[in-house]
DRENTOR-644856 format. One record per atom (N, C-alpha, C): residue in three letters; x, y, z. Coordinates in nm, 3 decimals. Layout:
<sites>
{"ALA",{X,Y,Z}};
...
</sites>
This chain:
<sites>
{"UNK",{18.373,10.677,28.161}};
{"UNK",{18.334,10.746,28.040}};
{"UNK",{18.413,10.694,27.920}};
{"UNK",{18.554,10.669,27.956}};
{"UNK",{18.620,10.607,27.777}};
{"UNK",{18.592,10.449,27.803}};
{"UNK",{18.533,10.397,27.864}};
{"UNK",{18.476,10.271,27.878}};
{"UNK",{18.290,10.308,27.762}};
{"UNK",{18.274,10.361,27.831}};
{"UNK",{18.149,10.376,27.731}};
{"UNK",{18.171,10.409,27.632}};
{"UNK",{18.242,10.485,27.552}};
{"UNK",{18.264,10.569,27.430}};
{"UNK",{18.326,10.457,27.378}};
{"UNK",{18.434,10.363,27.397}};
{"UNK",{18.511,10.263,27.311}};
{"UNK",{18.412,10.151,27.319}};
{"UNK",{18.335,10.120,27.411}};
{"UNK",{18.165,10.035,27.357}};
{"UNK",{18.104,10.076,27.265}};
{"UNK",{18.047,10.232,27.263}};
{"UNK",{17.997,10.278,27.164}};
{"UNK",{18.068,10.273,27.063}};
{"UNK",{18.173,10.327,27.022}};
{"UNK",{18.243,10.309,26.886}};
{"UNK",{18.274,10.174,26.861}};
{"UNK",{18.260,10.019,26.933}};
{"UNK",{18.257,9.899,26.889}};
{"UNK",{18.107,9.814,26.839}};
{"UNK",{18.007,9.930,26.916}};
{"UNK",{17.857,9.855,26.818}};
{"UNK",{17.826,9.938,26.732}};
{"UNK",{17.915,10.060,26.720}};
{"UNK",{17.845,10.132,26.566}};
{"UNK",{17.958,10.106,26.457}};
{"UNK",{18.068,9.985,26.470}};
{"UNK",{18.114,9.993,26.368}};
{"UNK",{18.063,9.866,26.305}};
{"UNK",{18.036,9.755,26.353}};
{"UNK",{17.970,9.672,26.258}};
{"UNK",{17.813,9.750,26.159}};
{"UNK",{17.728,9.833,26.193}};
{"UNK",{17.641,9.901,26.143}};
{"UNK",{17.686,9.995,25.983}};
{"UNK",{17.813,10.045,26.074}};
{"UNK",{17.847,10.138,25.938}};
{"UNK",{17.948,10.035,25.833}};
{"UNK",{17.985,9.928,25.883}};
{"UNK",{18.061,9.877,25.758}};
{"UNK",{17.945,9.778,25.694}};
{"UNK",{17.851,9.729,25.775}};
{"UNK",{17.725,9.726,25.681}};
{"UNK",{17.693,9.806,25.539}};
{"UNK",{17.647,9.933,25.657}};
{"UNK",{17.586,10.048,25.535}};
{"UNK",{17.684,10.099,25.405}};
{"UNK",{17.842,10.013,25.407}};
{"UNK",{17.893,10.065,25.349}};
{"UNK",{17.907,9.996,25.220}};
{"UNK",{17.862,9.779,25.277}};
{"UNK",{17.875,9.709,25.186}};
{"UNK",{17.792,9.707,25.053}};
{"UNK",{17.771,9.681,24.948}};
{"UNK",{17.693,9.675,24.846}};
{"UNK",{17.566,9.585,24.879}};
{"UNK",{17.445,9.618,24.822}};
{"UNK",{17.369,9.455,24.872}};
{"UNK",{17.371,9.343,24.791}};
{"UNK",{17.342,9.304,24.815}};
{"UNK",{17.407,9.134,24.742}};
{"UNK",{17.254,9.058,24.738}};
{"UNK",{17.134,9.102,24.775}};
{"UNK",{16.990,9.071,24.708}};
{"UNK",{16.947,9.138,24.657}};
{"UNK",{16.879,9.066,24.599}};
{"UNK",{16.859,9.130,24.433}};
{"UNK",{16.663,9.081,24.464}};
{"UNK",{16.625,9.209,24.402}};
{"UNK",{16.447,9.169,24.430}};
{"UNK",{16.398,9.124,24.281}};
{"UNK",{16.362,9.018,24.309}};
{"UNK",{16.265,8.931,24.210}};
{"UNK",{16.152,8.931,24.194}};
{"UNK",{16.055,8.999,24.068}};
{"UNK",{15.924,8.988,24.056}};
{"UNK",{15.855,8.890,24.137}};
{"UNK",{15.767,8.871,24.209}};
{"UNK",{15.638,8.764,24.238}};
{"UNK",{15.647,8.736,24.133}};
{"UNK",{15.566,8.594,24.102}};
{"UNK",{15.498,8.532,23.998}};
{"UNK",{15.395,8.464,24.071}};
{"UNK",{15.294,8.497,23.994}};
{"UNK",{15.174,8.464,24.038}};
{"UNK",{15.099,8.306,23.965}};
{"UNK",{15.103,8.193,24.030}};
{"UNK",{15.019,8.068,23.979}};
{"UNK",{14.916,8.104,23.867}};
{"UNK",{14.820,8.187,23.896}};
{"UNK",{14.684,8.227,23.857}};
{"UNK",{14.728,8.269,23.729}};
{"UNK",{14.793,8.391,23.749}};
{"UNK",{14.830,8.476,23.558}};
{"UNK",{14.915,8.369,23.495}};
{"UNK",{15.005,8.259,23.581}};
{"UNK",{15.102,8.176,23.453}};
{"UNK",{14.990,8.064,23.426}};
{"UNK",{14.886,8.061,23.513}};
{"UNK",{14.818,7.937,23.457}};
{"UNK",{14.744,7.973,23.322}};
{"UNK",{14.686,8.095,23.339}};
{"UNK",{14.575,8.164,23.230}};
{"UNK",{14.676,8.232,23.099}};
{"UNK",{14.776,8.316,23.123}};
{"UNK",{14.842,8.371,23.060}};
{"UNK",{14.919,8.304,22.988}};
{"UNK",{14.998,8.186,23.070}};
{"UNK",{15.119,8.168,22.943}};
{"UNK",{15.083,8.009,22.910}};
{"UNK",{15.015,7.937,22.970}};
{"UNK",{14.979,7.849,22.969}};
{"UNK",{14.825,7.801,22.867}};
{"UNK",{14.774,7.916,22.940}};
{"UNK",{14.632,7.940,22.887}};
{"UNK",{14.502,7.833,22.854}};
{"UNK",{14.515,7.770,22.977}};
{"UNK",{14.450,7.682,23.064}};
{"UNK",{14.317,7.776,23.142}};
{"UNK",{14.219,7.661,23.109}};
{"UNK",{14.093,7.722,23.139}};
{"UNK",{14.076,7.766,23.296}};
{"UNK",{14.009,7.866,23.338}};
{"UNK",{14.009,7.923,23.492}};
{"UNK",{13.969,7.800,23.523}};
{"UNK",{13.943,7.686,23.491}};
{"UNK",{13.851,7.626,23.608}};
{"UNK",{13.939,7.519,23.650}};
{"UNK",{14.015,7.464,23.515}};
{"UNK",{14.190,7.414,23.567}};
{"UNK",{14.273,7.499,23.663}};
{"UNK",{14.264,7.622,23.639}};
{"UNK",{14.324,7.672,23.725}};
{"UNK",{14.323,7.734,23.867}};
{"UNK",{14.200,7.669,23.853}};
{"UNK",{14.155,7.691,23.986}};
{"UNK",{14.123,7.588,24.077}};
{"UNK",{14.154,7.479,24.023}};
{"UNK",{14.157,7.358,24.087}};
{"UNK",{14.342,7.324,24.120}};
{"UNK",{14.386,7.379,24.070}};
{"UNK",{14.536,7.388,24.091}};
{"UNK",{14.593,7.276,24.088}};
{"UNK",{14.590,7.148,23.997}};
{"UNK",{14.632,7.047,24.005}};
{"UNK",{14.780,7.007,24.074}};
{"UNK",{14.819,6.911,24.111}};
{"UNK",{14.983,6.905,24.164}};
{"UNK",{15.025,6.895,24.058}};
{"UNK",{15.018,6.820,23.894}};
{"UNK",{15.063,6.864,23.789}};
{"UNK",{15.088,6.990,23.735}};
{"UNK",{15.013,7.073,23.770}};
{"UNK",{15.046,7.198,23.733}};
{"UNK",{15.150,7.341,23.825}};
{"UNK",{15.104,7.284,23.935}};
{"UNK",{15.198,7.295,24.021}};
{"UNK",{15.376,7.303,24.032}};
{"UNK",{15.370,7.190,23.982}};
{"UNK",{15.510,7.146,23.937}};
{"UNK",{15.555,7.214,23.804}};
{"UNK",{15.470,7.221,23.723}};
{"UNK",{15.531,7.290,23.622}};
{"UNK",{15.544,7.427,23.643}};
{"UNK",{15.482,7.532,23.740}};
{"UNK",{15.445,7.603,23.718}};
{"UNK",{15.557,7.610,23.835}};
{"UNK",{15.640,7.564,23.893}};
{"UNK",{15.753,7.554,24.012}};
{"UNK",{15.892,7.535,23.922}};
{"UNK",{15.909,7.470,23.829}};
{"UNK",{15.997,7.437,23.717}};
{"UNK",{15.949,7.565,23.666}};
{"UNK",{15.882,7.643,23.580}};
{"UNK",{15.921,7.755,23.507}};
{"UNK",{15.944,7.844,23.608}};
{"UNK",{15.908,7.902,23.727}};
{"UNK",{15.935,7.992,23.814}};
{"UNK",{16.091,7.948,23.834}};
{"UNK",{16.145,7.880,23.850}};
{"UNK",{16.295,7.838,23.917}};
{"UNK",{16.371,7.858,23.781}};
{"UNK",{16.317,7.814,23.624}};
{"UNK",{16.410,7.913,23.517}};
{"UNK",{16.380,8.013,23.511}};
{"UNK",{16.272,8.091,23.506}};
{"UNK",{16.256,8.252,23.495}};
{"UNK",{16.339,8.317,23.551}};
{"UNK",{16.366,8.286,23.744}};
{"UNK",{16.412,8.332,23.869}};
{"UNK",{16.612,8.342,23.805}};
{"UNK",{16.626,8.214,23.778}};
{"UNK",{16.780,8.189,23.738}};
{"UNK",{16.811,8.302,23.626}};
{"UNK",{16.734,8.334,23.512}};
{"UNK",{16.748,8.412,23.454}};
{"UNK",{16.765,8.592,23.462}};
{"UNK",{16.667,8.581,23.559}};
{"UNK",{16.598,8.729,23.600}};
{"UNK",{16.760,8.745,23.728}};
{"UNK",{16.786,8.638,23.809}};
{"UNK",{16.929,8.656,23.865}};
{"UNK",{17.032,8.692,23.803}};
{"UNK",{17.027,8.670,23.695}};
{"UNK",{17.151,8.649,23.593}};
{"UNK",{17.182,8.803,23.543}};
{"UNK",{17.031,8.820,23.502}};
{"UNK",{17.031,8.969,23.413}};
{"UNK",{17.052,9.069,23.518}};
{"UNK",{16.990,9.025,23.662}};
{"UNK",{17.022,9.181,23.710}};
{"UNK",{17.200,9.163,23.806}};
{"UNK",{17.242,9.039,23.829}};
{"UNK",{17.390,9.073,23.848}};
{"UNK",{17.461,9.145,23.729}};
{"UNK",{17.429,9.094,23.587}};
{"UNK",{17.496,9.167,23.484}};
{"UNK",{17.505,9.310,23.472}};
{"UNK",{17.353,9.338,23.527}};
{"UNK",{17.340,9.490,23.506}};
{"UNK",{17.351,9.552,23.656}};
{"UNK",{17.408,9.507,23.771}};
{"UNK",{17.491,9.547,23.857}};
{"UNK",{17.649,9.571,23.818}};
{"UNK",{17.691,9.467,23.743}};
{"UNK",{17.839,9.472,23.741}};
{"UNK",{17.822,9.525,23.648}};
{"UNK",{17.760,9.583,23.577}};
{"UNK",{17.808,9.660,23.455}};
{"UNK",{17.791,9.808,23.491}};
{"UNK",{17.694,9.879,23.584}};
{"UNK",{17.681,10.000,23.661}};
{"UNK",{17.811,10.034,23.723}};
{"UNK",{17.852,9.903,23.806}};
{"UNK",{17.985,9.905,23.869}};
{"UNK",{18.105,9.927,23.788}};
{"UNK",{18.095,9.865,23.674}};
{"UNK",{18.211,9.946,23.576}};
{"UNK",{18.199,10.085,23.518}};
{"UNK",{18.051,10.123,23.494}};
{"UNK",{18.031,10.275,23.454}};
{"UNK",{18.079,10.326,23.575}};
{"UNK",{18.078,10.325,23.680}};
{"UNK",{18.100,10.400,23.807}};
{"UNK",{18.262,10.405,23.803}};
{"UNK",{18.290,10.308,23.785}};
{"UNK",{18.451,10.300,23.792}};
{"UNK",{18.505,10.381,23.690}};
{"UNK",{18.482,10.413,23.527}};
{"UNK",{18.523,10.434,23.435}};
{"UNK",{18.492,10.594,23.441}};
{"UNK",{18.366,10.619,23.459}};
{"UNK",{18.310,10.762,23.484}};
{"UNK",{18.365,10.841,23.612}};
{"UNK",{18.392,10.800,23.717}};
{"UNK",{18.427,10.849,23.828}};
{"UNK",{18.572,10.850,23.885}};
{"UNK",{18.636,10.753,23.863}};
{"UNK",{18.767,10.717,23.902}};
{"UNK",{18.905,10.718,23.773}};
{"UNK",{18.878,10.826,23.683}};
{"UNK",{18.947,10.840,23.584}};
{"UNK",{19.040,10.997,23.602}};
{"UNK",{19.159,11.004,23.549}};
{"UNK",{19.215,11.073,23.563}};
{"UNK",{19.191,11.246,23.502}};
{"UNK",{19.090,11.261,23.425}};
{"UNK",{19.081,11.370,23.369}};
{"UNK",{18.993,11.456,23.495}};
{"UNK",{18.925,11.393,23.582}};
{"UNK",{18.891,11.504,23.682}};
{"UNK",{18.961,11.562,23.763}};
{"UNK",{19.094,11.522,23.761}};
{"UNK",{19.183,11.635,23.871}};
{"UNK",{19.336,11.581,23.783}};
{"UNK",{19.347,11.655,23.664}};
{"UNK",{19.455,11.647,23.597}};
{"UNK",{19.600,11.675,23.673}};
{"UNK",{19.541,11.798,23.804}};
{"UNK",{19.712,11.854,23.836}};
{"UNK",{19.773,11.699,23.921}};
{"UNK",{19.668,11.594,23.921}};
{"UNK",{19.744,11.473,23.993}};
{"UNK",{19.856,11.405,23.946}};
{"UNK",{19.834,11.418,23.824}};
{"UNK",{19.930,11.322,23.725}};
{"UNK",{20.019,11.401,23.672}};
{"UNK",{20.044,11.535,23.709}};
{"UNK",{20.138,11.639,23.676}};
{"UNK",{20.273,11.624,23.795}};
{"UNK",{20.441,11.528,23.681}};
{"UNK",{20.505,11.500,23.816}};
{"UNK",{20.540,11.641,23.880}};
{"UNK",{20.590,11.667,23.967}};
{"UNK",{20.690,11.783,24.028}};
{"UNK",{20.805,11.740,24.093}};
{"UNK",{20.899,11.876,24.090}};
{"UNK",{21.054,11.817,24.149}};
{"UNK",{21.027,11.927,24.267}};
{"UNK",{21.097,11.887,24.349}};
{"UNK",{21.105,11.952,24.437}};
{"UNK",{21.134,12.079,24.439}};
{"UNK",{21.093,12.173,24.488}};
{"UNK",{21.071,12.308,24.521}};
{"UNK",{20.960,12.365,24.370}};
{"UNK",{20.944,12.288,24.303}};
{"UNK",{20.842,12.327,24.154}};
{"UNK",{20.719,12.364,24.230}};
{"UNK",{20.631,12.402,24.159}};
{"UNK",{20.502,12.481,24.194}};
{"UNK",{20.405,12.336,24.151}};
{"UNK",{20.517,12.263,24.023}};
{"UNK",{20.389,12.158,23.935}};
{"UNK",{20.393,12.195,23.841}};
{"UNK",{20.460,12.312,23.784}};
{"UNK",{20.368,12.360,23.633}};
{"UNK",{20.502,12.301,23.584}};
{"UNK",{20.479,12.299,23.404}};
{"UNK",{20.523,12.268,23.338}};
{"UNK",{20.613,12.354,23.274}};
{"UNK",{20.767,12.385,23.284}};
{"UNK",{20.817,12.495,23.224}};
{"UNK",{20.880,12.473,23.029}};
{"UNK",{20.841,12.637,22.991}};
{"UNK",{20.808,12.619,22.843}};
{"UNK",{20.986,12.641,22.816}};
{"UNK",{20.970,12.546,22.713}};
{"UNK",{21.154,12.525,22.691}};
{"UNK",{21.170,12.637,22.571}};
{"UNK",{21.139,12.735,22.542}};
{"UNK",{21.202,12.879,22.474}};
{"UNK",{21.206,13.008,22.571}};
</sites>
């Protein structure tokens, strides 16, 4: 039985220090050939529906800067959540009696000097 239980507590700890890590992918819009051919390009459906390997390529070159960008902006606006979290949550005014020193046998409070 403590053969099983110290198994069990060795495959549920890789799981929970998983669930504990942050994720580190980040989801990226699709981009669709069809709407960048018509939309930003604005190339006739019938070019774009023949899908040239010229267009292809370009349309592989703007997806790979969009992607770099769209990476960029949402690490920024991860690490910047991560500092609101830090600044909002981990600051000293939510449990003031912490930073209040005491001497030994004191209660903590602060005694009034008159």
């Amino acid at each position: 039985m403590k053969k099983f239980l110290t198994l069990l507590v060795l495959l549920l700890m890789p799981a929970t220090a998983l669930a504990q890590t942050p994720p580190t992918s980040y989801s990226l819009p699709d981009m669709n050939f069809d709407m960048w051919c018509q939309e930003t390009m604005h190339y006739s459906p019938h070019r774009c529906d023949l899908r040239l390997p010229r267009d292809n390529k370009k349309f592989d070159k703007y997806r790979s800067v969009v992607e770099h960008f769209e990476l960029l902006r949402l690490k920024n606006r991860r690490a910047e959540e991560e500092r609101n979290q830090v600044i909002m949550h981990n600051h000293s005014l939510d449990s003031p009696g912490n930073n209040v020193p005491t001497l030994p046998g004191s209660a903590g409070t602060i005694p009034n000097p008159h």
